[in-house]
C-alpha positions in Angstrom: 0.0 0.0 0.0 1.0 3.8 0.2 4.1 4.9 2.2 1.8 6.0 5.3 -1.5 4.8 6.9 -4.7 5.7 5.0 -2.8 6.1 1.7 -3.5 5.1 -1.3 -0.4 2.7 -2.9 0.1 0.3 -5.9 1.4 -3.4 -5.4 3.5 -4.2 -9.0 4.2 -7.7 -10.1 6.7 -7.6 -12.4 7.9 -10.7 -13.8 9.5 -11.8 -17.2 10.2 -15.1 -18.4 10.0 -17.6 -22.0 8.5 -20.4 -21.1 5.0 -20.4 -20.9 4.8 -23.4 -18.4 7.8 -22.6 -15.6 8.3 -20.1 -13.2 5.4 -18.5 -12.6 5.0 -16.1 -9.6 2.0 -17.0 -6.9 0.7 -14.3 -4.4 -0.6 -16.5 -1.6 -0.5 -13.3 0.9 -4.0 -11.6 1.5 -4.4 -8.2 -0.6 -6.0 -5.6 1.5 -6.1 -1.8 1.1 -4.2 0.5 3.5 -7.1 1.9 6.1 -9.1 4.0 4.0 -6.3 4.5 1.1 -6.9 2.1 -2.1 -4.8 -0.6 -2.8 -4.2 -1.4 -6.5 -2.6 -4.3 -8.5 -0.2 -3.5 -11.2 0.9 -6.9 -13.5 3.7 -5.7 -15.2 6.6 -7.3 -17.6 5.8 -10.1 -20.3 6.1 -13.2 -17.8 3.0 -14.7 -15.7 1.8 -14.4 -12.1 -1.1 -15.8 -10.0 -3.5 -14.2 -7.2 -4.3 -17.4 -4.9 -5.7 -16.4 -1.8 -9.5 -14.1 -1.4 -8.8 -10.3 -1.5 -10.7 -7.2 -0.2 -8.4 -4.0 -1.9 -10.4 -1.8 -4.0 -8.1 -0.1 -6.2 -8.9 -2.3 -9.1 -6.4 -4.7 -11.4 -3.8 -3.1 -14.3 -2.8 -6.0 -16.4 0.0 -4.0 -18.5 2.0 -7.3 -19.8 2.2 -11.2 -19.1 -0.8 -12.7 -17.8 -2.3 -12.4 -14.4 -4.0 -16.1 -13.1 -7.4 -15.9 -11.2 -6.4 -18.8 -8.6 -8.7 -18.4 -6.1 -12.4 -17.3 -5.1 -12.3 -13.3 -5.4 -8.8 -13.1 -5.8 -9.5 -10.4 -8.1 -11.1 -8.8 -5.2 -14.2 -6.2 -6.4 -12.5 -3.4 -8.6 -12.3 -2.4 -11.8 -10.0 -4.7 -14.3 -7.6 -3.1 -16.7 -6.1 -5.8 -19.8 -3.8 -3.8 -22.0 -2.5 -5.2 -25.1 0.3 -7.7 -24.7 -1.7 -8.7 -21.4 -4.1 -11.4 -20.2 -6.2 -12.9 -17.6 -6.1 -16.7 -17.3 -9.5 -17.9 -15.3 -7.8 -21.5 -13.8 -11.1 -22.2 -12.2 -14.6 -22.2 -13.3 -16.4 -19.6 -11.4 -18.2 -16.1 -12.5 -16.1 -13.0 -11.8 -18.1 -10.3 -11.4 -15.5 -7.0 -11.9 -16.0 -4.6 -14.4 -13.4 -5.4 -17.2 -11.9 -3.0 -19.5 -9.7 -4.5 -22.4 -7.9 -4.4 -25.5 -5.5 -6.8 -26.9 -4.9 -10.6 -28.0 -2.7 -11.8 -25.7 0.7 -12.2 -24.1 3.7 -12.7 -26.6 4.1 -15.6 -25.7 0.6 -16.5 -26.5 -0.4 -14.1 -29.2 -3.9 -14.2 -30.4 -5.0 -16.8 -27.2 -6.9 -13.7 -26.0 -7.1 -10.8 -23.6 -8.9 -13.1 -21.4 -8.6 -16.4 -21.3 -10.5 -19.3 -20.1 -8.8 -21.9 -18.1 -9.8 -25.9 -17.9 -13.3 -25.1 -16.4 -15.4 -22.9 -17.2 -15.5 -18.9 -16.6 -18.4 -16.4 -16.5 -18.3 -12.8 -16.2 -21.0 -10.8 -15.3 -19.6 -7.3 -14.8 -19.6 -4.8 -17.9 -16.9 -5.1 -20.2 -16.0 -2.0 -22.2 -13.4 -2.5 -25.6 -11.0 0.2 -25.5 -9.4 -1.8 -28.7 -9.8 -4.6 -30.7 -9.8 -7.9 -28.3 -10.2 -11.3 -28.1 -11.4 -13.8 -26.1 -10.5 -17.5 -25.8 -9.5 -20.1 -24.1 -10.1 -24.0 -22.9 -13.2 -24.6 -21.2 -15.4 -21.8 -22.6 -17.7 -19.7 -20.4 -20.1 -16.6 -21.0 -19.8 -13.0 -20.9 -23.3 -12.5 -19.0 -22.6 -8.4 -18.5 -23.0 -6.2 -21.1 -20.2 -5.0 -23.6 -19.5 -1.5 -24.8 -17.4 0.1 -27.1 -16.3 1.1 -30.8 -13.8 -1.9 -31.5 -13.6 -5.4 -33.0 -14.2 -8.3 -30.4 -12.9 -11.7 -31.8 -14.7 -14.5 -30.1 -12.7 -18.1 -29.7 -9.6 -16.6 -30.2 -7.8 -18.3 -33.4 -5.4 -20.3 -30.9 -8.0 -21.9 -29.0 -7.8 -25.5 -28.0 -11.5 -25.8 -27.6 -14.4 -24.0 -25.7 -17.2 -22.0 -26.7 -18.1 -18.2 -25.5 -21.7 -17.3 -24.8 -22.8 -13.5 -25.0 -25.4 -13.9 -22.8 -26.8 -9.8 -22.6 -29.5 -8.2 -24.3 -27.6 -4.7 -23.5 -24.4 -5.6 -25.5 -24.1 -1.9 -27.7 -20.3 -2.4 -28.9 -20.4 -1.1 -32.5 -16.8 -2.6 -34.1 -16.8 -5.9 -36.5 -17.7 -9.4 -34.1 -15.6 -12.4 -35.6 
């Protein structure tokens, strides 16, 4: 958290790697904010890290790079999510996250074109908004559903084309994004 009591402060993981499968980096610790000062998650660098354990920070989730793991029940904690291109989020378990989600991208470098968010073994559900602040995709192994509604003015590629196998549901009347669905 921040430098004092009641401050806000950023927590970065920043790790780097080239093999897809080996040294990942797991939180196991408890995330919480600092009194009343937001605590935010910053995933940083082109390698991979996991959130295992339930959180309560507020600050929301930057995913700049590499891929972030959901490992645990509300590991994300209840913020906003932030996947920039060249990031991703890997669901491991099937569950519903309910964050709002705000994306662009295809994937980690390592995995280019598995998707901005990405479904683990089981499958994943969303049910916050998700706003496209660029093209994205979404793919992955199990499948799930986006059940919130999605915004915005770019192209959304379902089943990214590096999918094993899975299937994505749009499951919202509301959905208004205007770019080309493929």
């Amino acid at each position: 958290g921040g430098p004092n009591v009641d401050t806000p402060g950023d927590i970065v993981l920043t790790t780097y790697q080239t093999d897809n499968a080996n040294n990942n980096f797991e939180l196991n610790s408890t995330l919480v904010d600092n009194g009343t000062g937001a605590v935010t998650v910053v995933k940083a660098g082109s390698g991979y890290a996991s959130l295992n354990s339930a959180n309560t920070f507020s600050g929301g989730i930057y995913i700049l790079g590499g891929r972030l793991r959901w490992n645990g029940g509300n590991c994300f904690s209840t913020g906003p999510i932030f996947i920039f291109p060249g990031g991703n989020t890997y669901v491991n378990s099937g569950t519903t996250i309910p964050n709002a989600i705000f994306m662009a991208g295809t994937g980690t470098s390592q995995e280019a074109n598995i998707g901005a968010i990405r479904y683990g073994p089981g499958a994943a559900f969303f049910s916050g908004p998700l706003t496209l602040i660029g093209d994205a995709e979404i793919g992955g192994q199990g499948g799930g559903g986006i059940l919130g509604p999605i915004s915005g003015p770019f192209k959304l590629t379902l089943c990214a084309s590096s999918t094993v196998n899975g299937d994505t549901m749009l499951a919202n009347s509301n959905n208004s994004w205007t770019g080309d669905t493929t």
